[in-house]
C-alpha positions in Angstrom: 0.0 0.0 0.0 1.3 3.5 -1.0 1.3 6.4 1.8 1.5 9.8 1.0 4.9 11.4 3.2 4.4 14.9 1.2 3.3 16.8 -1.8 5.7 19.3 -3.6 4.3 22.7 -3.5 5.5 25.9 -5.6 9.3 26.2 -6.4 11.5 28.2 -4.3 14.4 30.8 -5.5 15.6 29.5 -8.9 18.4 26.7 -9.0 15.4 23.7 -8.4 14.9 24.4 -4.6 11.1 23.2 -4.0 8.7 23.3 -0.8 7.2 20.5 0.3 3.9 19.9 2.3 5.1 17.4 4.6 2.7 14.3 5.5 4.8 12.5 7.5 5.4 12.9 11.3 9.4 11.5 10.3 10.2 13.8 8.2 14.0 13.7 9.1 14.5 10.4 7.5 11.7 10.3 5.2 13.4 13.4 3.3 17.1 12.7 4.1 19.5 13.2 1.6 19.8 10.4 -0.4 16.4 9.1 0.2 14.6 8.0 -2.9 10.5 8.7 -2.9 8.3 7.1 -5.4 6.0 10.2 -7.2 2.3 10.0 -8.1 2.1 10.8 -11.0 4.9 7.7 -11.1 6.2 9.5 -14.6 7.7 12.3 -12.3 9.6 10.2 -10.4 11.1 8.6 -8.7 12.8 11.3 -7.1 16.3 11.6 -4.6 16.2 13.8 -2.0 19.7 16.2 -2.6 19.5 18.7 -0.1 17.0 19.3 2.7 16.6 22.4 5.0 13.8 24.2 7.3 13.0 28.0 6.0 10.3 29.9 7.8 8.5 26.5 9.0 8.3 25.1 5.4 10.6 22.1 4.3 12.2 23.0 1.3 13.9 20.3 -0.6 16.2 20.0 -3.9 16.0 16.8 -5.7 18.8 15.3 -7.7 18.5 16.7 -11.6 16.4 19.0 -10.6 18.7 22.8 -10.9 16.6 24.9 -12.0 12.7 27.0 -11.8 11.2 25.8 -14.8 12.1 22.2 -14.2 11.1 21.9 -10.7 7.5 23.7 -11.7 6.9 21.0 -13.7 6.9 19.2 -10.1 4.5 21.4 -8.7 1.9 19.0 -7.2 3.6 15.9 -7.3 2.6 13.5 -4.3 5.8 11.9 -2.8 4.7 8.3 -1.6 6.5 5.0 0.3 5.1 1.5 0.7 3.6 0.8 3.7 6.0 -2.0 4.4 9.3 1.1 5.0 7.3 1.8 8.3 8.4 0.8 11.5 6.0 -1.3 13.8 5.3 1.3 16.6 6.9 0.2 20.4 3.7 1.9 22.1 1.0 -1.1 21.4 -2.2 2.0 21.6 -0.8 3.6 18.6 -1.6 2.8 15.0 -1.0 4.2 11.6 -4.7 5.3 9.7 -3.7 2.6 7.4 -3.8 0.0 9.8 -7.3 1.5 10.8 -9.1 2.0 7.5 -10.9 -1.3 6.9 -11.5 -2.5 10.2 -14.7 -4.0 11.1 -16.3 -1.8 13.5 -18.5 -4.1 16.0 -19.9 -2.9 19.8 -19.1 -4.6 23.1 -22.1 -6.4 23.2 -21.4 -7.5 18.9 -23.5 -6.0 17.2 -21.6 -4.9 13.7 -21.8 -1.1 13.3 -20.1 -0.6 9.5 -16.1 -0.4 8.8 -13.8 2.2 9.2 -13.3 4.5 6.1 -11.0 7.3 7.1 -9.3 9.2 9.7 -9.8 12.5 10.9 -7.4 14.4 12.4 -8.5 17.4 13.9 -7.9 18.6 17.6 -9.2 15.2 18.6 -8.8 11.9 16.0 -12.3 10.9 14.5 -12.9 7.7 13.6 -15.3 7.9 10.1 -17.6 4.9 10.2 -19.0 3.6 7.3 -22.4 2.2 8.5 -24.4 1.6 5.1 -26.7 3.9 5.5 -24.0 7.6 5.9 -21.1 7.8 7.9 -21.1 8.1 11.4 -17.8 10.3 13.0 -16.2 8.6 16.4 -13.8 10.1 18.7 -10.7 8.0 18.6 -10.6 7.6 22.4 -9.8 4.5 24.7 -13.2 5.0 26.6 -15.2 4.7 23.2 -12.6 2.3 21.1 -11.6 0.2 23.7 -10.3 -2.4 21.3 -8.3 -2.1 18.5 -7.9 -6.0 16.7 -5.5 -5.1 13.6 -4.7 -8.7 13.1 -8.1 -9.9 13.8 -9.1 -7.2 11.7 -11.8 -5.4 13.8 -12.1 -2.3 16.1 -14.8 -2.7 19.1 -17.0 0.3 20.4 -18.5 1.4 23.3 -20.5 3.9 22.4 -22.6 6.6 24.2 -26.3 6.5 24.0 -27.1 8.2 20.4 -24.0 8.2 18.4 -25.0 5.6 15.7 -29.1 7.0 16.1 
């Protein structure tokens, strides 16, 4: 599975320097030089990180080939992707990536099956979209309403208040 780590924004200063919208929370490694980053579109790639710096809170990032404006326009919008597989199993056993998430079967402590989960949210607090058949139902991604998470087993258990899946 592919996961988006960033998306190349507009270029900066003119010898092939480019921003990058960074998706990743490793973004140290993930854009480290000499890292290589499959592209979506995969024509534009795949790309090798050169040089990679901070500047005003923004990553900007120079690929190898890539020395000058015009060329590194053409980049403009360019989702930078890994496999799945590149990421580390996490040592904390209550934190998961959203791709381990999407796809679960979403059942309640007492079984009943509520729908599967479709995406995740994050806002000030993770939500939890539920796809229930009949519209999507958002749940706060919090131990006293997900109490189980079953990755392997392929299900997520909820114990939810009175009137969230009304």
């Amino acid at each position: 599975m592919q996961l988006v780590v960033g998306r190349i924004g507009k270029p900066h200063g003119i010898r092939g320097d480019l921003t990058v919208d960074v998706r990743t929370d490793d973004a140290d490694t993930r854009f480290a030089p000499g890292a290589t980053l499959t592209t979506d579109p995969v024509t534009a790639g795949p790309l090798t990180v050169d040089t990679a710096r901070w500047h005003s809170g923004r990553l900007v990032v120079r690929f190898v080939g890539i020395s000058d404006r015009n060329r590194a326009e053409e980049l403009r919008g360019t989702w930078l992707v890994i496999d799945s597989s590149e990421i580390l199993p996490s040592s904390d056993p209550d934190e998961f990536h959203d791709y381990q998430l999407v796809g679960l079967k979403v059942v309640t402590t007492a079984g009943e099956e509520i729908g599967t989960v479709s995406e995740v949210l994050h806002h000030a607090q993770e939500l939890l979209v539920i796809d229930t058949g009949q519209g999507d139902k958002l749940v706060p991604f919090v131990s006293a309403i997900v109490p189980e998470v079953d990755v392997e087993g392929g299900r997520l258990v909820v114990d939810p208040p009175g009137g969230l899946f009304d």
